[in-house]
GUVEXVEX-290411 format. One record per residue (C-alpha): x, y, z; residue number from 1. Coordinates in nm, 2 decimals. Layout:
residues N
+--------+--------+--------+-----+
:     xx :     yy :     zz : pos :
+--------+--------+--------+-----+
:      X :      Y :      Z : NUM :
...
+--------+--------+--------+-----+
end
This chain:
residues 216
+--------+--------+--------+-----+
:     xx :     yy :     zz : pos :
+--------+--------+--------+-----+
:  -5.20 :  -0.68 :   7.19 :   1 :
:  -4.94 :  -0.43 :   7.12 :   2 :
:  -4.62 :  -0.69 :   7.21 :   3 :
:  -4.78 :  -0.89 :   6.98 :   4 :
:  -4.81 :  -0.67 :   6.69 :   5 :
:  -4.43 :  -0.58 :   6.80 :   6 :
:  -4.33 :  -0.95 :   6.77 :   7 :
:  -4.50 :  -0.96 :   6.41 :   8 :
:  -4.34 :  -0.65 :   6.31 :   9 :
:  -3.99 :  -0.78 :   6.40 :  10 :
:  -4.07 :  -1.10 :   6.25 :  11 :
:  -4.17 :  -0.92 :   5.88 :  12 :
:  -3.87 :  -0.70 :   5.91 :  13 :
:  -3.64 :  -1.04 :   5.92 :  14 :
:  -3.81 :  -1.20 :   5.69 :  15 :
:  -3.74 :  -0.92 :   5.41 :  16 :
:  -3.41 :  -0.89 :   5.52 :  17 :
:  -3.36 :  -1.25 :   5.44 :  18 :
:  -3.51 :  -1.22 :   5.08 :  19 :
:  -3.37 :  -0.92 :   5.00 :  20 :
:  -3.01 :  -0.97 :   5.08 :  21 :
:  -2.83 :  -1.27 :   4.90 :  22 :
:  -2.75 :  -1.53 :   5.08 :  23 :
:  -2.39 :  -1.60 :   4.89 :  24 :
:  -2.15 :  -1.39 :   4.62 :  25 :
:  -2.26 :  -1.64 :   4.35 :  26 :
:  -2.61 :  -1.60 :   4.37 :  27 :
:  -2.61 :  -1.23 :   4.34 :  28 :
:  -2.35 :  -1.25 :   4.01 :  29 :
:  -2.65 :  -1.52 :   3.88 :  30 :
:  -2.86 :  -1.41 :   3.60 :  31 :
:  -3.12 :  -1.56 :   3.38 :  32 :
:  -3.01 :  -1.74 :   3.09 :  33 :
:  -3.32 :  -1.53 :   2.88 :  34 :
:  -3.14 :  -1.18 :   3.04 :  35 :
:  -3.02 :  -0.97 :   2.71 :  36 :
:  -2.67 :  -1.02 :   2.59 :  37 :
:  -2.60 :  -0.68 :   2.72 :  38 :
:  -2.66 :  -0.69 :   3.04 :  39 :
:  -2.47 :  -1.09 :   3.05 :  40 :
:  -2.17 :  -0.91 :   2.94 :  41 :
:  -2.15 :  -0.65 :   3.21 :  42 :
:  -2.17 :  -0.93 :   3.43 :  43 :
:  -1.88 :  -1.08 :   3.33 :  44 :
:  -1.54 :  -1.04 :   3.44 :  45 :
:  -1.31 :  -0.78 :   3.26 :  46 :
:  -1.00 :  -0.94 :   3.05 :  47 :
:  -0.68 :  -0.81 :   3.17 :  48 :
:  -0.53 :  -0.56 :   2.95 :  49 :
:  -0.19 :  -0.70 :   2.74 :  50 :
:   0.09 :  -0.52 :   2.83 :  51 :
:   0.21 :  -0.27 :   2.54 :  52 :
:   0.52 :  -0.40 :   2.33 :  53 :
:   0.80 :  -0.18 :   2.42 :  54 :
:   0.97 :   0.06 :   2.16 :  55 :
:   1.24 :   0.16 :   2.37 :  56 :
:   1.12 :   0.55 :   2.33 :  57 :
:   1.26 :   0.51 :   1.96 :  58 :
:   1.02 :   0.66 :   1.67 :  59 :
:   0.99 :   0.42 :   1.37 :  60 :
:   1.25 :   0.52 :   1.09 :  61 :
:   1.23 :   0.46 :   0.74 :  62 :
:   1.35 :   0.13 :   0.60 :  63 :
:   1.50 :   0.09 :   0.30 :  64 :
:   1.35 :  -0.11 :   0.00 :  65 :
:   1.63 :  -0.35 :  -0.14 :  66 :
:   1.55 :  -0.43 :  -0.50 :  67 :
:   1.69 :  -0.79 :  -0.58 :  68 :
:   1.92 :  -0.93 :  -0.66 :  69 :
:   2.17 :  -0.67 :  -0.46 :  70 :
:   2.42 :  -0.74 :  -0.74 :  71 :
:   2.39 :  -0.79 :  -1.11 :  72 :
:   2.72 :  -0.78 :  -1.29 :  73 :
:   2.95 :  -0.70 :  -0.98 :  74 :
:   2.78 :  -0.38 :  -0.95 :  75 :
:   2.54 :  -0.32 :  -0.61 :  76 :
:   2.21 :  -0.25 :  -0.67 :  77 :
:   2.09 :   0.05 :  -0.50 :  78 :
:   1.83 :   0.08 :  -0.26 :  79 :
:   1.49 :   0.22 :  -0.30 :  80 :
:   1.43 :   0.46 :   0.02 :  81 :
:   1.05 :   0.50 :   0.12 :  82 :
:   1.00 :   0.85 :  -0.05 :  83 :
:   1.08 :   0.68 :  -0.39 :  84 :
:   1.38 :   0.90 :  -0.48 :  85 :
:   1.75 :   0.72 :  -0.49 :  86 :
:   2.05 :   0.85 :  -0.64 :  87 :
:   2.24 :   0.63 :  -0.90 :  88 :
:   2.59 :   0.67 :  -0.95 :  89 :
:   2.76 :   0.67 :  -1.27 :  90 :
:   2.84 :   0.34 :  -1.34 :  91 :
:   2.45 :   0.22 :  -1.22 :  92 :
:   2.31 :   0.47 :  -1.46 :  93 :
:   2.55 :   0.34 :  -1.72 :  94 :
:   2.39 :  -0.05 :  -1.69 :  95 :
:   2.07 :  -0.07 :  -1.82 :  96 :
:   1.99 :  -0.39 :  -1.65 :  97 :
:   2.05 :  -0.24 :  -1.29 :  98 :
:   1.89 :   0.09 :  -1.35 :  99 :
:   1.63 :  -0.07 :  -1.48 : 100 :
:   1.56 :  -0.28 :  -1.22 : 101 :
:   1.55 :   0.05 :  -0.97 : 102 :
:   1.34 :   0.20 :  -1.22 : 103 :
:   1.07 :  -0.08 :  -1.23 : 104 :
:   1.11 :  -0.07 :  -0.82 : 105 :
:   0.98 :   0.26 :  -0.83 : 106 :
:   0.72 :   0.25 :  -1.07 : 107 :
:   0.58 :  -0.04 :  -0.84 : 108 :
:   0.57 :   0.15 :  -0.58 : 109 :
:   0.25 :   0.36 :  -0.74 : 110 :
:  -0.02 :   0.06 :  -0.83 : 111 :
:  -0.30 :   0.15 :  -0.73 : 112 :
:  -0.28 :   0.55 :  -0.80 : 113 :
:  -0.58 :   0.71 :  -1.02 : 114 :
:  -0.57 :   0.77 :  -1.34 : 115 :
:  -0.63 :   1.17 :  -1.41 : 116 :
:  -0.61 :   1.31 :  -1.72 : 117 :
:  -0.28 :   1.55 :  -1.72 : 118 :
:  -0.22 :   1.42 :  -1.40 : 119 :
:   0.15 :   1.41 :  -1.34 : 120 :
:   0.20 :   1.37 :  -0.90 : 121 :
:   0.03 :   1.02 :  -0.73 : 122 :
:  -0.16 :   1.30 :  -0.53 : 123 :
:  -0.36 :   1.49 :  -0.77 : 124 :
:  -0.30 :   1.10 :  -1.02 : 125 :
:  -0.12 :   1.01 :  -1.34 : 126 :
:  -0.22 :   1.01 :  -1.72 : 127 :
:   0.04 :   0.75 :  -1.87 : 128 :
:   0.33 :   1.00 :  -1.96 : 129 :
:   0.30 :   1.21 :  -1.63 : 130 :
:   0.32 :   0.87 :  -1.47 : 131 :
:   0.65 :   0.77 :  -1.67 : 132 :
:   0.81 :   1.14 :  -1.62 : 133 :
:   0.74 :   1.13 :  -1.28 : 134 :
:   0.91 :   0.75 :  -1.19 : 135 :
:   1.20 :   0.84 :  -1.41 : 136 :
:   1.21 :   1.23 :  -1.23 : 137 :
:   1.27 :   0.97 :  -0.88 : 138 :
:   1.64 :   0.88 :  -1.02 : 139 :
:   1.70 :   1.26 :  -1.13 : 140 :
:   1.64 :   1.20 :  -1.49 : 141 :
:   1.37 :   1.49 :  -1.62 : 142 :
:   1.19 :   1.31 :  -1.97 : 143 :
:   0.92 :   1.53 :  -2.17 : 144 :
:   0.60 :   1.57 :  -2.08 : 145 :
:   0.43 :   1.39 :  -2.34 : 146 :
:   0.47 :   1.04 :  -2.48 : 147 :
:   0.60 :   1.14 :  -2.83 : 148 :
:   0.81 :   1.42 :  -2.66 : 149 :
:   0.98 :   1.10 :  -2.45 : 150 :
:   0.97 :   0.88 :  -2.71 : 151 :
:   1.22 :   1.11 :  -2.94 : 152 :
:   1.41 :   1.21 :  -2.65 : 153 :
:   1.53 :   0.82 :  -2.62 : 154 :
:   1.78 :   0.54 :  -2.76 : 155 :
:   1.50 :   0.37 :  -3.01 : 156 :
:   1.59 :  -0.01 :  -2.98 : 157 :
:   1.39 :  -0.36 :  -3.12 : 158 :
:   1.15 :  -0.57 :  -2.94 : 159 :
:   1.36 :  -0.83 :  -2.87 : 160 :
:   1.65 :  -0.62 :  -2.66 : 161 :
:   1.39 :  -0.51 :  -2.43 : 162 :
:   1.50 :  -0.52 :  -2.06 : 163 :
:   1.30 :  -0.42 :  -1.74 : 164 :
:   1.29 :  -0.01 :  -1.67 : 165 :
:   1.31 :   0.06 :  -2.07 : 166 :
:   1.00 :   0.26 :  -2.21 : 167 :
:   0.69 :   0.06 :  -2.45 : 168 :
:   0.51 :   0.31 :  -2.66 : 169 :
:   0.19 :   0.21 :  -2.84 : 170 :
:   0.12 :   0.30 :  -3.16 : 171 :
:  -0.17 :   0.35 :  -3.42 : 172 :
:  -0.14 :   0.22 :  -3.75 : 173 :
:   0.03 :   0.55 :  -3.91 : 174 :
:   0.32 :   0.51 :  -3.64 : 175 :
:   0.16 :   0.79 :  -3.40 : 176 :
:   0.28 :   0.74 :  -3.04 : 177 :
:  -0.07 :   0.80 :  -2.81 : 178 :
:   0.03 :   0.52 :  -2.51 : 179 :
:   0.35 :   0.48 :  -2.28 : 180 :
:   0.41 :   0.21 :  -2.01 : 181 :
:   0.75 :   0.11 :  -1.81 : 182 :
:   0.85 :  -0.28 :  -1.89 : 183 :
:   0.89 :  -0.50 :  -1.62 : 184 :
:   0.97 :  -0.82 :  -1.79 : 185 :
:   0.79 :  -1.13 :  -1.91 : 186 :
:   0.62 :  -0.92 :  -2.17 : 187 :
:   0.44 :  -0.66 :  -1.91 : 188 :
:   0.42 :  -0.26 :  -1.86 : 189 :
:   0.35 :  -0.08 :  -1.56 : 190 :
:   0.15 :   0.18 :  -1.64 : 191 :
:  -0.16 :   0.47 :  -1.62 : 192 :
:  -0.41 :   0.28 :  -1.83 : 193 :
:  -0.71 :   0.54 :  -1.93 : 194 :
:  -0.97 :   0.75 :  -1.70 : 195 :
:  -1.19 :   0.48 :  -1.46 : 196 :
:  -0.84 :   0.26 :  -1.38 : 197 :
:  -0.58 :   0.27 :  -1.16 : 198 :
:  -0.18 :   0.20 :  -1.20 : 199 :
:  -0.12 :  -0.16 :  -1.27 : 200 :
:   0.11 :  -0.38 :  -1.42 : 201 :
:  -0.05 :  -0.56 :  -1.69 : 202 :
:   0.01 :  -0.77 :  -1.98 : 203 :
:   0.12 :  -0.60 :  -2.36 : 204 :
:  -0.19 :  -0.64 :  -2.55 : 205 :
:  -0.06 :  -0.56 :  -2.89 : 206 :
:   0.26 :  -0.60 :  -3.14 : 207 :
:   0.20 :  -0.24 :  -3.28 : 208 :
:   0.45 :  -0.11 :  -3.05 : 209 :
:   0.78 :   0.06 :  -3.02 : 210 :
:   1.03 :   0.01 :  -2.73 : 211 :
:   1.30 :   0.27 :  -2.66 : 212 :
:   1.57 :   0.32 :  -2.37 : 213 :
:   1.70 :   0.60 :  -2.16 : 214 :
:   2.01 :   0.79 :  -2.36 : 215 :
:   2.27 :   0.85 :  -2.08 : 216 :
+--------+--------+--------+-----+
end
């Protein structure tokens, strides 16, 4: 009686051993198709990782932003560097069109900056003239701080002379300055609009306006 219950014993032990352990790699990797997505992806295999992109052990470095074209009237137009401030030499700051086109370069390089009343940094933000004196401050020219104050400080000149990087000032009906912007050409300013907006360049919305130049 006893070898017998030893025989069924052994017999038990071999059967469990046979349902427990899987009988092949697959079948133990085999899940239902109803088993939560989370617990399908641990099952599966692990991408390889993509090898980094070598840098040579060399930290980024500033590149310079070329305004184009990089010549206008067999002088070189200078570049922009990343912090916004370039030196002109003489003979650039002497030829409106190339300064200008430096100067609109800058002022492009602020969309998007809030508009904060007496603002005058893109940190803290820009009212309209804090925006102006600070793109003109980047090529070492230092205007007034307010839009009349700028406004007298420059060459006054008609609608029709204007080139990119001169000044537009806005006017009310007496002739009171209250609105600057920098042109850019093809009848647009860039400029701080009013509180709620943002630097943009935008379209001139009205004729009651003066234009004026840098006096160098």
């Amino acid at each position: 009686m006893t070898s017998v219950r030893a025989r069924f014993g052994v017999l038990v032990a071999f059967a469990l051993m046979a349902f427990l352990v899987p009988t092949s790699t697959s079948e133990a990797a085999t899940l239902p198709l109803s088993a939560p997505a989370f617990v399908l992806e641990s099952f599966a295999p692990a991408a390889a990782p993509e090898p980094l992109a070598s840098t040579g052990g060399a930290r980024p470095s500033a590149v310079p932003v070329r305004v184009a074209p990089t010549r206008v009237a067999g002088l070189a137009v200078p570049a922009v560097s990343r912090s916004g401030r370039v030196a002109l030499s003489r003979s650039v700051m002497r030829s409106a069109l190339i300064r200008g086109k430096v100067i609109v370069a800058i002022a492009s390089r602020y969309r998007g900056v809030r508009y904060v009343a007496g603002g005058s940094t893109p940190g803290r933000g820009f009212d309209c003239s804090g925006y102006t004196r600070y793109v003109f401050s980047m090529i070492g020219v230092h205007l007034p701080r307010v839009s009349s104050g700028q406004y007298g400080s420059m060459i006054k000149i008609s609608r029709s002379q204007a080139l990119p990087g001169d000044l537009v000032y806005f006017h009310s009906k007496n002739g009171h300055v209250y609105h600057v912007g920098i042109y850019a050409g093809g009848n647009r300013v860039w400029h701080a609009p009013y509180p709620g907006q943002r630097v943009k360049l935008e379209r001139i919305w009205s004729s009651s306006i003066y234009v004026a130049r840098l006096r160098v």
